[in-house]
PDB file of N, CA, C and O in Angstrom:
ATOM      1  N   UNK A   1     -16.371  10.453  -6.896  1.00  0.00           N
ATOM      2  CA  UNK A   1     -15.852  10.342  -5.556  1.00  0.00           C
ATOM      3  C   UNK A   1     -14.730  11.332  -5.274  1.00  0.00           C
ATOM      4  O   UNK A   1     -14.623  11.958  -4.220  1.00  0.00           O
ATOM      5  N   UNK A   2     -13.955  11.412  -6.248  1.00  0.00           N
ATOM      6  CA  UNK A   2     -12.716  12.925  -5.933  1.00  0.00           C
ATOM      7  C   UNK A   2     -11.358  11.327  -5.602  1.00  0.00           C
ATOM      8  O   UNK A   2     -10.651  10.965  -6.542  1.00  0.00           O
ATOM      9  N   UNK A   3     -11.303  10.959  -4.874  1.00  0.00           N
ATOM     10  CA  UNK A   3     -10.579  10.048  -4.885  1.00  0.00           C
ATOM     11  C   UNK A   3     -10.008   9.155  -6.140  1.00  0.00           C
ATOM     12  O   UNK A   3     -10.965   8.954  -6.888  1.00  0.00           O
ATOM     13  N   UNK A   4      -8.998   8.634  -6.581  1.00  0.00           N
ATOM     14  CA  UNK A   4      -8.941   7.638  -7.268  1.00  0.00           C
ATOM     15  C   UNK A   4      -8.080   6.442  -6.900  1.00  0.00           C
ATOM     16  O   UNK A   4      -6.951   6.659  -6.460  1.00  0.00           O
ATOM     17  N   UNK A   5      -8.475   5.320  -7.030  1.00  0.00           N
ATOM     18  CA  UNK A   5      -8.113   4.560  -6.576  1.00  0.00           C
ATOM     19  C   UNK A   5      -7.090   4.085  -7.773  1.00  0.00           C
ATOM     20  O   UNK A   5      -7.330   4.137  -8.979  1.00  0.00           O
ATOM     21  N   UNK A   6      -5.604   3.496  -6.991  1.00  0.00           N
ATOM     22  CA  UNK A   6      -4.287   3.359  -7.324  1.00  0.00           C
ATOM     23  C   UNK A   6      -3.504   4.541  -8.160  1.00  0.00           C
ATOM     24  O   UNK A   6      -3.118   4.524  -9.329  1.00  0.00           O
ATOM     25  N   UNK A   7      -3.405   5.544  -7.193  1.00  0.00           N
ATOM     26  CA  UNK A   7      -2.521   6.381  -7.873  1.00  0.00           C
ATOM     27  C   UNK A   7      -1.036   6.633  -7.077  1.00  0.00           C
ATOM     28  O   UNK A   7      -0.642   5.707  -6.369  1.00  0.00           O
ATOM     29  N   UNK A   8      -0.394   7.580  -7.152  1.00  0.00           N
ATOM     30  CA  UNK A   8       0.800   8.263  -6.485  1.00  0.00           C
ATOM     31  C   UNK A   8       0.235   8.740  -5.202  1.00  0.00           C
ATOM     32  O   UNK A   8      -0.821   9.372  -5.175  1.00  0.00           O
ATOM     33  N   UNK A   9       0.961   8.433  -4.067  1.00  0.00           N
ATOM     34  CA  UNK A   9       0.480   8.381  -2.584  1.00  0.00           C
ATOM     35  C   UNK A   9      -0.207   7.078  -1.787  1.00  0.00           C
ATOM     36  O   UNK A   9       0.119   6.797  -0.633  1.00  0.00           O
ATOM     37  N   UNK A  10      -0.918   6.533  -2.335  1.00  0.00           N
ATOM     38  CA  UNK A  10      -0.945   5.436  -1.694  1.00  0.00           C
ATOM     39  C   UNK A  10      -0.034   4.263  -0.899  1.00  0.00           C
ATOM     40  O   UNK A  10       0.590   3.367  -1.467  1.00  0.00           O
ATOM     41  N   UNK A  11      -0.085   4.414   0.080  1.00  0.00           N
ATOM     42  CA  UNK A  11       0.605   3.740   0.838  1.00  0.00           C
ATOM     43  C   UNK A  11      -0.202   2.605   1.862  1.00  0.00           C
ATOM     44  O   UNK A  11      -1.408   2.449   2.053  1.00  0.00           O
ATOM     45  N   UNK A  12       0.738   2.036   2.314  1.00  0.00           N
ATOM     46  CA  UNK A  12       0.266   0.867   3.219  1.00  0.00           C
ATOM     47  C   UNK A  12       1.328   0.468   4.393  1.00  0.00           C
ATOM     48  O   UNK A  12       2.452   0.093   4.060  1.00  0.00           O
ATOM     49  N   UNK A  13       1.005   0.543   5.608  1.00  0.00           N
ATOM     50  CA  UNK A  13       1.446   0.580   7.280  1.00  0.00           C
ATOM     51  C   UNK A  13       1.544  -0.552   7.261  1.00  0.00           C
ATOM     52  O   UNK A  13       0.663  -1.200   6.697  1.00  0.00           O
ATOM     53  N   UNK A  14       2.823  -1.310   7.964  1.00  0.00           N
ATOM     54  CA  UNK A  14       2.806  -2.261   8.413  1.00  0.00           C
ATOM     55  C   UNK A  14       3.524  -2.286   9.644  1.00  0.00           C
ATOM     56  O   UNK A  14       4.673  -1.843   9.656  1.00  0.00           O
ATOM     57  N   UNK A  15       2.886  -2.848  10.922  1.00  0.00           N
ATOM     58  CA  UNK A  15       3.032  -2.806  12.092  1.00  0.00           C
ATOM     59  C   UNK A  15       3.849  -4.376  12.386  1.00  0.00           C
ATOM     60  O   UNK A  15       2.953  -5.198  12.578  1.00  0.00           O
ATOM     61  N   UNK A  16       4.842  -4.860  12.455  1.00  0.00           N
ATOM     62  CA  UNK A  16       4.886  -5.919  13.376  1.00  0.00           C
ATOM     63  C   UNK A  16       5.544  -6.576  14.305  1.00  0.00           C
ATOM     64  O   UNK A  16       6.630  -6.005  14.213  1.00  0.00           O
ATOM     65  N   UNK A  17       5.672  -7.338  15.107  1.00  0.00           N
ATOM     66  CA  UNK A  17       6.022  -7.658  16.531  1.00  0.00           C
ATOM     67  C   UNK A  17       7.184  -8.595  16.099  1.00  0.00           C
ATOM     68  O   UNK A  17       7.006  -9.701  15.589  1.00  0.00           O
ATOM     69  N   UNK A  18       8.504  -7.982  16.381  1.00  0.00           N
ATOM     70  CA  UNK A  18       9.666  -8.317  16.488  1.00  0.00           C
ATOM     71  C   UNK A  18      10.669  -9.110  17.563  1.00  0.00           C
ATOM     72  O   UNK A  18      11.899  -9.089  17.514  1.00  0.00           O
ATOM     73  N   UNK A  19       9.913  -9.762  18.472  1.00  0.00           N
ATOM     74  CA  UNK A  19      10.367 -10.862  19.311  1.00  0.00           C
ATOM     75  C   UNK A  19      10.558  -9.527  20.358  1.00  0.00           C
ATOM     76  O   UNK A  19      11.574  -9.036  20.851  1.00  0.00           O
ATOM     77  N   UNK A  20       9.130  -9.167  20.471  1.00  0.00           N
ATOM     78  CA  UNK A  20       8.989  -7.857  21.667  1.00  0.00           C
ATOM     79  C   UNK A  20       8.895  -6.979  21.536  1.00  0.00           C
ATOM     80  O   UNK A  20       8.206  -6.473  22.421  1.00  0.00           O
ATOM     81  N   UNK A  21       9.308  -6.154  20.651  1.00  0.00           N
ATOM     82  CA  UNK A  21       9.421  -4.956  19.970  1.00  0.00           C
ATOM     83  C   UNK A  21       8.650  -4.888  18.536  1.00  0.00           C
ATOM     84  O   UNK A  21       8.658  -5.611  17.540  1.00  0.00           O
ATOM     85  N   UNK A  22       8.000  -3.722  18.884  1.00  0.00           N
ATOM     86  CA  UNK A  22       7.235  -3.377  17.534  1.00  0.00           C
ATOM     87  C   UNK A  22       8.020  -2.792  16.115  1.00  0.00           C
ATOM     88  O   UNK A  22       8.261  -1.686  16.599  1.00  0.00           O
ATOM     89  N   UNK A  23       8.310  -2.746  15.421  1.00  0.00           N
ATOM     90  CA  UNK A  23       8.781  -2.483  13.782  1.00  0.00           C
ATOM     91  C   UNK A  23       7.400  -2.369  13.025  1.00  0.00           C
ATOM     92  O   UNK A  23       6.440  -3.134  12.932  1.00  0.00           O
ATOM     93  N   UNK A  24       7.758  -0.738  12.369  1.00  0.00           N
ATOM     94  CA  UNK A  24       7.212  -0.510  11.007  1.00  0.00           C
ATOM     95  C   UNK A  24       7.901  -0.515   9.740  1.00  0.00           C
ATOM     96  O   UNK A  24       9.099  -0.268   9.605  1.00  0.00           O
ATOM     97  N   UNK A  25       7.164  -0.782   8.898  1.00  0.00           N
ATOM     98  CA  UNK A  25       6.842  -0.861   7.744  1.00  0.00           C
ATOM     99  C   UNK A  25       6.077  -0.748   7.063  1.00  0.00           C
ATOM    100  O   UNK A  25       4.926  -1.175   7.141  1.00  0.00           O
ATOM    101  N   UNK A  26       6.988   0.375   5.551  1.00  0.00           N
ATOM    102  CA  UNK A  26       5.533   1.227   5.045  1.00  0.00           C
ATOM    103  C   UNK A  26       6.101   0.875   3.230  1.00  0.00           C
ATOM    104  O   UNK A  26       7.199   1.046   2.700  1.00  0.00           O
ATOM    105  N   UNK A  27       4.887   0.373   2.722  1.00  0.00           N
ATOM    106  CA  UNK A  27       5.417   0.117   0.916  1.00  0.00           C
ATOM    107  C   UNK A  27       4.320   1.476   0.620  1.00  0.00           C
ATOM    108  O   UNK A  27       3.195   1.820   0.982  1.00  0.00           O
ATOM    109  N   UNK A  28       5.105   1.842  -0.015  1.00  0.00           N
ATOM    110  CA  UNK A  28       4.042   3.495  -1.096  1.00  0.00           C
ATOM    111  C   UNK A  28       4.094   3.405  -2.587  1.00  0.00           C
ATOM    112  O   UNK A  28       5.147   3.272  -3.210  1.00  0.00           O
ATOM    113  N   UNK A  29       2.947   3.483  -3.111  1.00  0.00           N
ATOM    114  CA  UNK A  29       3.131   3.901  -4.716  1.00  0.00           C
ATOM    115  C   UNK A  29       3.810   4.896  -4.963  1.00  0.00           C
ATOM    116  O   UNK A  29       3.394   6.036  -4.754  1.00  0.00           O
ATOM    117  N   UNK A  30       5.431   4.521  -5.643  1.00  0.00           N
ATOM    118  CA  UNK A  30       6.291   5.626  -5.478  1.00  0.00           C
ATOM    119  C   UNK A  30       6.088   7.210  -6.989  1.00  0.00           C
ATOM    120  O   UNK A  30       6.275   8.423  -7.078  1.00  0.00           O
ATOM    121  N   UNK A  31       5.709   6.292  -7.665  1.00  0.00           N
ATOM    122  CA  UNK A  31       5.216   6.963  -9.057  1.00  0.00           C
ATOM    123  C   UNK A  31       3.722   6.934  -9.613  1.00  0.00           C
ATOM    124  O   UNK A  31       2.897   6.142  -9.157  1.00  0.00           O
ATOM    125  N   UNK A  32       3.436   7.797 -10.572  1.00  0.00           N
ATOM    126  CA  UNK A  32       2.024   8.300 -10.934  1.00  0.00           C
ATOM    127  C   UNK A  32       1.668   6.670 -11.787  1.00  0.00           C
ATOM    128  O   UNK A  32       2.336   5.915 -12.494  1.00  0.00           O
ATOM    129  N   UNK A  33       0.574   6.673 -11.376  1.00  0.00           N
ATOM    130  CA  UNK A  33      -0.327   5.310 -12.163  1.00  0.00           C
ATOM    131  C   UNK A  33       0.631   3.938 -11.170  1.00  0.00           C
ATOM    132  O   UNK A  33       0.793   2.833 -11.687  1.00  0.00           O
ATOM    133  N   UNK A  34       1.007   4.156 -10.185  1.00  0.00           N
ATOM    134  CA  UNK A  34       1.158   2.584  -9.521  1.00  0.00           C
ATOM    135  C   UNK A  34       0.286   2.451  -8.046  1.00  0.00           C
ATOM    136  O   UNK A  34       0.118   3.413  -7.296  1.00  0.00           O
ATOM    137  N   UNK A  35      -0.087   1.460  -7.854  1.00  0.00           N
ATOM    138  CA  UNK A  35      -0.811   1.106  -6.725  1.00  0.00           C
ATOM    139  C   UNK A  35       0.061   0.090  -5.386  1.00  0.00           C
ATOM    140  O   UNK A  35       1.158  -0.459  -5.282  1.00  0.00           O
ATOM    141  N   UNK A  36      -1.066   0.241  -4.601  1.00  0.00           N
ATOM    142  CA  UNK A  36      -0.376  -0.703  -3.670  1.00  0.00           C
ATOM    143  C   UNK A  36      -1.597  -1.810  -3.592  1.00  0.00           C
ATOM    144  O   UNK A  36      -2.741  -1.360  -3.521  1.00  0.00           O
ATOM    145  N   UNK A  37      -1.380  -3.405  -3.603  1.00  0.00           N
ATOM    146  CA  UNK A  37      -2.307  -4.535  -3.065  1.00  0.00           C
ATOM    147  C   UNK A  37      -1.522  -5.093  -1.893  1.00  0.00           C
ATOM    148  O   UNK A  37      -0.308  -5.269  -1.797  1.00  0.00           O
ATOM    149  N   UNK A  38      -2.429  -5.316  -1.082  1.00  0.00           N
ATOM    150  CA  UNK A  38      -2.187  -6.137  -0.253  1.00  0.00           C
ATOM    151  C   UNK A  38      -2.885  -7.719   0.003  1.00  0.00           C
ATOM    152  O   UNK A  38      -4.064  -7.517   0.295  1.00  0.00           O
ATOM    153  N   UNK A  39      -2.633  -9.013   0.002  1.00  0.00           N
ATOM    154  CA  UNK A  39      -2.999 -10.143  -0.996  1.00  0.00           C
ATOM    155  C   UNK A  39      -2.739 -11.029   0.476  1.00  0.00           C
ATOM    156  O   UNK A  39      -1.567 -11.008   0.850  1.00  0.00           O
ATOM    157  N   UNK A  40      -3.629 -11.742   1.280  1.00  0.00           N
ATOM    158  CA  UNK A  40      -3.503 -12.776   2.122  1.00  0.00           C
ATOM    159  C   UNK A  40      -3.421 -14.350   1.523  1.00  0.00           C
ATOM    160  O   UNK A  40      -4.014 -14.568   0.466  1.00  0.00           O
ATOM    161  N   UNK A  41      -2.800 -15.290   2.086  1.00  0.00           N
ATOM    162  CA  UNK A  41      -2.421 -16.620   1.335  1.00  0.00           C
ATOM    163  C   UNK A  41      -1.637 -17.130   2.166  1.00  0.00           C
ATOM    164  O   UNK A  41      -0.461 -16.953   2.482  1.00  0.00           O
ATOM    165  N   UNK A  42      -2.633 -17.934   2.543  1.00  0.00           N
ATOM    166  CA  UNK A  42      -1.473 -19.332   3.790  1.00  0.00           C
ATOM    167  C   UNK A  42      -0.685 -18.699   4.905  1.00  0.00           C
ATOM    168  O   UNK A  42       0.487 -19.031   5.089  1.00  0.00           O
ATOM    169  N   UNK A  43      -1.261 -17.832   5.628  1.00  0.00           N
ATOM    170  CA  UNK A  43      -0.617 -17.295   6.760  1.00  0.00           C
ATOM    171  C   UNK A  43       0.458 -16.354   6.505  1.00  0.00           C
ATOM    172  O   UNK A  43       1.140 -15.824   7.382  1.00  0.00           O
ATOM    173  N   UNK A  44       0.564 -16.188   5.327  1.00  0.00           N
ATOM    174  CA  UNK A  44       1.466 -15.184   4.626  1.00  0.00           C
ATOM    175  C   UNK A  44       0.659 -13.134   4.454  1.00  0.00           C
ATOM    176  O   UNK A  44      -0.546 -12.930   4.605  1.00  0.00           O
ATOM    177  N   UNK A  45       1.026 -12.719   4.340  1.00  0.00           N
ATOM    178  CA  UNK A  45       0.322 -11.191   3.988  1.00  0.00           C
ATOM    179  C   UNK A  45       1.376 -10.833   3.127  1.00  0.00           C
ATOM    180  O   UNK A  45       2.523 -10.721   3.559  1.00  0.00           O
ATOM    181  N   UNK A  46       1.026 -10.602   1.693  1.00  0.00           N
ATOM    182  CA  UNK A  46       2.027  -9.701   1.134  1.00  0.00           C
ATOM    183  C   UNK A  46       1.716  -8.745   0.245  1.00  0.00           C
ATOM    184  O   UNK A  46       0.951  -8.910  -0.705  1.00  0.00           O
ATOM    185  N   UNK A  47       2.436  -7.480   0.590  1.00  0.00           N
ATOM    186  CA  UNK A  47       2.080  -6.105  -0.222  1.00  0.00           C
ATOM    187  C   UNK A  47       3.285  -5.975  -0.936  1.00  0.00           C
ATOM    188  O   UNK A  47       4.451  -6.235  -0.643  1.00  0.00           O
ATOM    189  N   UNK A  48       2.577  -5.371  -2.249  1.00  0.00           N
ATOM    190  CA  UNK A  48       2.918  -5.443  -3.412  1.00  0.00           C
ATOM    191  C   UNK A  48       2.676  -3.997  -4.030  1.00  0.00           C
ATOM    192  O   UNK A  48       1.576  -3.484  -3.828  1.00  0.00           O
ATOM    193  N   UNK A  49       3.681  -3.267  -4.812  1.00  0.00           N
ATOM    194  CA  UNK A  49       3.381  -2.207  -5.008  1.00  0.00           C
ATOM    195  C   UNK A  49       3.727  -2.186  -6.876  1.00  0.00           C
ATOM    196  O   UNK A  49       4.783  -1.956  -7.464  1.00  0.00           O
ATOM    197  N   UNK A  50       2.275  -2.547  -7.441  1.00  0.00           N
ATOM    198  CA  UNK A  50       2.066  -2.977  -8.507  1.00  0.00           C
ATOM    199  C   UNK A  50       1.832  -1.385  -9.856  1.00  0.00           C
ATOM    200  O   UNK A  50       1.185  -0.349  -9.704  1.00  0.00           O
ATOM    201  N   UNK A  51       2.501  -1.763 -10.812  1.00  0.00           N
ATOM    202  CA  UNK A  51       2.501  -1.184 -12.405  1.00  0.00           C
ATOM    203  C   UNK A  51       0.871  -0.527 -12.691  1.00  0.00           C
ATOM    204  O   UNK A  51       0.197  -0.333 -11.679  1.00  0.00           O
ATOM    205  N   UNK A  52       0.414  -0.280 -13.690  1.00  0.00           N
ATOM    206  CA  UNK A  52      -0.838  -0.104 -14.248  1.00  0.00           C
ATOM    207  C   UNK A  52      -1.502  -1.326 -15.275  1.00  0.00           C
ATOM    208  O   UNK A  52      -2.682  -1.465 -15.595  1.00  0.00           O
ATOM    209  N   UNK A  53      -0.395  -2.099 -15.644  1.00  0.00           N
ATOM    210  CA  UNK A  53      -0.575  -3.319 -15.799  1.00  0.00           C
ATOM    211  C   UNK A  53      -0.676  -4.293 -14.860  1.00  0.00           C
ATOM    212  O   UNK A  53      -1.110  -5.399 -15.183  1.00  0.00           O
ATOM    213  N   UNK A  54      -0.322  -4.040 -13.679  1.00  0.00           N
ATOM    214  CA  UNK A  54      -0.533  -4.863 -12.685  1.00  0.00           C
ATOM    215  C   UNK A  54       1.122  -5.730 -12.258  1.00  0.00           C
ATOM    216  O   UNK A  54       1.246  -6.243 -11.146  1.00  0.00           O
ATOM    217  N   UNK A  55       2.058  -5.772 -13.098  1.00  0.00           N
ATOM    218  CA  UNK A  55       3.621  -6.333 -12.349  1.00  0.00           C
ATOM    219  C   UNK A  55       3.910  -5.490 -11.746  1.00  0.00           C
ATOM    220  O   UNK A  55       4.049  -4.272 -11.863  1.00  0.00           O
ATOM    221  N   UNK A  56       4.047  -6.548 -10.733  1.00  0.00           N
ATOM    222  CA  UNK A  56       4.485  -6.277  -9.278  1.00  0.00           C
ATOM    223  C   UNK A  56       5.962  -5.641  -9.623  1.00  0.00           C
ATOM    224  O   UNK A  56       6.640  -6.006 -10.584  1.00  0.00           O
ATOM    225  N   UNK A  57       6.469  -4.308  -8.380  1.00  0.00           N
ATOM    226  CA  UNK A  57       7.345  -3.608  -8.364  1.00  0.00           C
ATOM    227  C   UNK A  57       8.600  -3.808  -7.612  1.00  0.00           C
ATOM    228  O   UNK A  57       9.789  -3.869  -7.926  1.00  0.00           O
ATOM    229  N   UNK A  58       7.746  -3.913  -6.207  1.00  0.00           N
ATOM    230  CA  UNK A  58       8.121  -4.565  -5.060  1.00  0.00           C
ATOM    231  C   UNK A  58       6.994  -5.007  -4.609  1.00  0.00           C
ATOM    232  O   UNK A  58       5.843  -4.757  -4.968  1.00  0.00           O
ATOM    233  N   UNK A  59       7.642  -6.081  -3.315  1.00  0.00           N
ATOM    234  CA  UNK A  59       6.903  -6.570  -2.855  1.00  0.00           C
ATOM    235  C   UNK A  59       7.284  -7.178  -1.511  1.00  0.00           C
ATOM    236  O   UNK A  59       8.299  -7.869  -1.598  1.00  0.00           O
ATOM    237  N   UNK A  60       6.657  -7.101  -0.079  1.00  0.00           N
ATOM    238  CA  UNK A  60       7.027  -7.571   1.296  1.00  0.00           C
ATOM    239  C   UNK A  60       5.982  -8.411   1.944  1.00  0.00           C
ATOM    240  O   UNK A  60       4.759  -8.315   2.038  1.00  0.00           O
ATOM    241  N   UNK A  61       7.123  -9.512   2.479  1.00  0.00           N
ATOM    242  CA  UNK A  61       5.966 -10.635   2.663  1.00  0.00           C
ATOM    243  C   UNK A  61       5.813 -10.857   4.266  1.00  0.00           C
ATOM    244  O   UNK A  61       7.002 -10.903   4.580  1.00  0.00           O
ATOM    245  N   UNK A  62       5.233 -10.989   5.226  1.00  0.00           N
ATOM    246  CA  UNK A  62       4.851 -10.745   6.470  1.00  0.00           C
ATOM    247  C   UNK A  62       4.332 -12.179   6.803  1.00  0.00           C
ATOM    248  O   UNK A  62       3.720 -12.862   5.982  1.00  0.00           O
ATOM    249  N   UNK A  63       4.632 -12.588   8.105  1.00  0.00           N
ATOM    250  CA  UNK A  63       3.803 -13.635   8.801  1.00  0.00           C
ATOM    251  C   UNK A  63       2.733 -13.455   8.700  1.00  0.00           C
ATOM    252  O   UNK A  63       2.575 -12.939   7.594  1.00  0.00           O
ATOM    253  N   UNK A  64       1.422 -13.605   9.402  1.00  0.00           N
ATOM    254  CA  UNK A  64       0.302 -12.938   9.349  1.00  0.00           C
ATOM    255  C   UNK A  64       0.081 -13.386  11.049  1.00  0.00           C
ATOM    256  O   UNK A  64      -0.700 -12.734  11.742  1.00  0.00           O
ATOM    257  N   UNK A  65       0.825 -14.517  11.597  1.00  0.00           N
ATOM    258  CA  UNK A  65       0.680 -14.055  13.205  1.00  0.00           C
ATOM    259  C   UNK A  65       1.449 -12.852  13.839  1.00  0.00           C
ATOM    260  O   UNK A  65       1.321 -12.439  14.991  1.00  0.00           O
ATOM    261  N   UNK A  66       2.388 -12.303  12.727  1.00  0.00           N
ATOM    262  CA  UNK A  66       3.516 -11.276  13.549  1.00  0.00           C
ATOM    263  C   UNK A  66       3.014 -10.270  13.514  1.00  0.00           C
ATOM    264  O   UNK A  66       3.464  -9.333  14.173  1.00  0.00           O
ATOM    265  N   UNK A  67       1.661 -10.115  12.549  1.00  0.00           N
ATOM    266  CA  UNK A  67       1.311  -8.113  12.240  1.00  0.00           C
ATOM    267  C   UNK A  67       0.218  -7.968  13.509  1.00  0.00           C
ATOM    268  O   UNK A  67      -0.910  -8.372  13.791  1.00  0.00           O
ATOM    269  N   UNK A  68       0.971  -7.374  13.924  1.00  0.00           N
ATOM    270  CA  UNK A  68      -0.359  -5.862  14.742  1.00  0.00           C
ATOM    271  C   UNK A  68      -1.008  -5.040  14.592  1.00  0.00           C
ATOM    272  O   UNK A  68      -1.913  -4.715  15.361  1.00  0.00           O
ATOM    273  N   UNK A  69      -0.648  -4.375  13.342  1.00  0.00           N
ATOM    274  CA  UNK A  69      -1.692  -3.761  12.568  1.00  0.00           C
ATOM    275  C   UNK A  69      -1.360  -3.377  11.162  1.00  0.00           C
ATOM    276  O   UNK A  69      -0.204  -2.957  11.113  1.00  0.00           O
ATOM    277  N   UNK A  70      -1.854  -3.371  10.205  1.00  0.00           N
ATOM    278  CA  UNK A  70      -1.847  -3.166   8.846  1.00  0.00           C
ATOM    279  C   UNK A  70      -2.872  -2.164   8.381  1.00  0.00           C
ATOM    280  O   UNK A  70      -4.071  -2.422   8.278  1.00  0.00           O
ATOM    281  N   UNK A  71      -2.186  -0.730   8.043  1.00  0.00           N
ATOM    282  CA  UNK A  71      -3.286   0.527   7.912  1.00  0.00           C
ATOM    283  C   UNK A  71      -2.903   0.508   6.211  1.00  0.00           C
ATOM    284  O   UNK A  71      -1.860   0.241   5.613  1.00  0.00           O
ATOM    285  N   UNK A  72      -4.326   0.942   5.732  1.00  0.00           N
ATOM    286  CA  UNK A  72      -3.844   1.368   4.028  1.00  0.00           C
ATOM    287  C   UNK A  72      -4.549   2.576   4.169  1.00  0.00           C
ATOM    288  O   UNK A  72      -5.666   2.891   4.580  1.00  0.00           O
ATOM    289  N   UNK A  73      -3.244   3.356   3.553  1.00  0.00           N
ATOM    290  CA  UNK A  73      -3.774   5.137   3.249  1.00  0.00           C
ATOM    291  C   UNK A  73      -3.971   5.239   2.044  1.00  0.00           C
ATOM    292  O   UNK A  73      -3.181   4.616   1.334  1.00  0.00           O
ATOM    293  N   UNK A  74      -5.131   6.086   1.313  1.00  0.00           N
ATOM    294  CA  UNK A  74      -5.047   6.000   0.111  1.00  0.00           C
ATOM    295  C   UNK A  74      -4.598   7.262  -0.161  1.00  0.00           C
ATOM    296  O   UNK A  74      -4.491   8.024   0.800  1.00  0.00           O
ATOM    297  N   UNK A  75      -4.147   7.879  -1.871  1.00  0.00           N
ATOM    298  CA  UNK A  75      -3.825   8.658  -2.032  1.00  0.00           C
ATOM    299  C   UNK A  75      -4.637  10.188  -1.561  1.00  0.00           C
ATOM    300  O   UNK A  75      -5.816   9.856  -1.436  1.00  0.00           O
ATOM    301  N   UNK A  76      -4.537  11.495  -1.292  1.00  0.00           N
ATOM    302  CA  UNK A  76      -4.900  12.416  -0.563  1.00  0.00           C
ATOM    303  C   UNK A  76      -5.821  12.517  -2.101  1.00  0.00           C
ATOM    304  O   UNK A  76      -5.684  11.849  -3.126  1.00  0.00           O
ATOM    305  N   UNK A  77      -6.722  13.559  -1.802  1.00  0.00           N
ATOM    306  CA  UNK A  77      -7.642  14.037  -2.809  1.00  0.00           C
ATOM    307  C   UNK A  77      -7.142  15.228  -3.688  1.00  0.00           C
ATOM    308  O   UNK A  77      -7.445  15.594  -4.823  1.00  0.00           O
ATOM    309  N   UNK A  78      -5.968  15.862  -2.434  1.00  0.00           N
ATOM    310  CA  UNK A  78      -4.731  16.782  -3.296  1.00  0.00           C
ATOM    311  C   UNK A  78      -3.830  16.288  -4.086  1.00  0.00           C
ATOM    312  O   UNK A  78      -3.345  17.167  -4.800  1.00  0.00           O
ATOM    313  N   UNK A  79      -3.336  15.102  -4.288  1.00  0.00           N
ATOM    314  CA  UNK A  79      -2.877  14.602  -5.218  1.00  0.00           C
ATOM    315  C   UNK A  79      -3.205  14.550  -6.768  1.00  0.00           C
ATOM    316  O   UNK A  79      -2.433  14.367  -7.710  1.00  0.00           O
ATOM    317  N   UNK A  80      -4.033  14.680  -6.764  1.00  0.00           N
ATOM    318  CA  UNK A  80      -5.009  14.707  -8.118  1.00  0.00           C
ATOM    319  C   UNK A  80      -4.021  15.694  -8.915  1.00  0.00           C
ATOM    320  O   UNK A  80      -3.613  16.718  -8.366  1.00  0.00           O
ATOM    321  N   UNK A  81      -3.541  15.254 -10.608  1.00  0.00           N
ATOM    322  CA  UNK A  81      -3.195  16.671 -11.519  1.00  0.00           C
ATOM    323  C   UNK A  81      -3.971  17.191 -11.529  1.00  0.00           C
ATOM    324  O   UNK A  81      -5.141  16.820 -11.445  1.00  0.00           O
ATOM    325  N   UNK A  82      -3.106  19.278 -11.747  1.00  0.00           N
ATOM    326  CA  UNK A  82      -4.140  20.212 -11.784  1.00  0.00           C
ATOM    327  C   UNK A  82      -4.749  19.990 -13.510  1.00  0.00           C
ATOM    328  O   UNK A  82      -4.107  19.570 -14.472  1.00  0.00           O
ATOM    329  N   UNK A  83      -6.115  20.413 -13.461  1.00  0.00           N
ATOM    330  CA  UNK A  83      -6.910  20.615 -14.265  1.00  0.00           C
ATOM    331  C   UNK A  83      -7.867  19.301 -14.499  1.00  0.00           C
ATOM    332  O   UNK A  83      -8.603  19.136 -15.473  1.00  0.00           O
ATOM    333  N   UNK A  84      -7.694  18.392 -13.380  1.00  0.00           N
ATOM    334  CA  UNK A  84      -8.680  17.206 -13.264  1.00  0.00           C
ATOM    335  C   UNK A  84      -9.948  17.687 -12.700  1.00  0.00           C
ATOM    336  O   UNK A  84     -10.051  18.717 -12.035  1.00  0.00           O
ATOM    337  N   UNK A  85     -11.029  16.787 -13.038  1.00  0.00           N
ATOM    338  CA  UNK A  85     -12.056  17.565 -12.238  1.00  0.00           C
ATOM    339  C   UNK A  85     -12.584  16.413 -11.186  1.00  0.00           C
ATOM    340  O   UNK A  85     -12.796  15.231 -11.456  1.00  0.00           O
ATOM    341  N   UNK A  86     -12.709  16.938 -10.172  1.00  0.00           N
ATOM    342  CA  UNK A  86     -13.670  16.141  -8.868  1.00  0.00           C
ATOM    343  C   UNK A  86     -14.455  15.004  -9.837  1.00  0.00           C
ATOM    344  O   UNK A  86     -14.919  15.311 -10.935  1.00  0.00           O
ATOM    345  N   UNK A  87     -14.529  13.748  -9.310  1.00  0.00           N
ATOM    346  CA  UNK A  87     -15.955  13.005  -9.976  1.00  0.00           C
ATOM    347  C   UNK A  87     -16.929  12.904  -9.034  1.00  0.00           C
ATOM    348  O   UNK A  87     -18.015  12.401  -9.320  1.00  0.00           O
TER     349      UNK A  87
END
């Protein structure tokens, strides 16, 4: 695919409605080999910007009536180290 999924760049948008006003919020895999999940549960939404083992780094927890929109970017295909090859 050329892509890999949970690397450095991945990020995740969070849009939400602030008693009228819109607010963003953005969690990013800040370092190489961490990901971002985003995990629904009881009216809750929370993204989590998880290890290669999987512990959580950070993590932001959202209403799930307050979001307006929730975009996930994944990492660019330029991100990739040089001398990797396309899969």
């Amino acid at each position: 695919m050329g892509i890999c999924p949970g690397m450095k760049g991945d990020r995740v948008e969070i849009v939400i409605d602030a008693g009228g006003t819109p607010r963003t919020y953005e969690v990013r895999a800040t370092r190489a080999g961490r990901r971002v999940e985003v995990e629904t549960r009881r009216g809750m939404v929370e993204v989590s910007e998880v290890t290669r083992s999987g512990s959580p780094v950070r993590t932001a927890r959202f209403m799930s009536s307050r979001i307006l929109a929730l975009v996930e970017h994944p990492a660019d295909e330029g991100a990739r180290r040089p001398g990797d090859e396309p899969g």
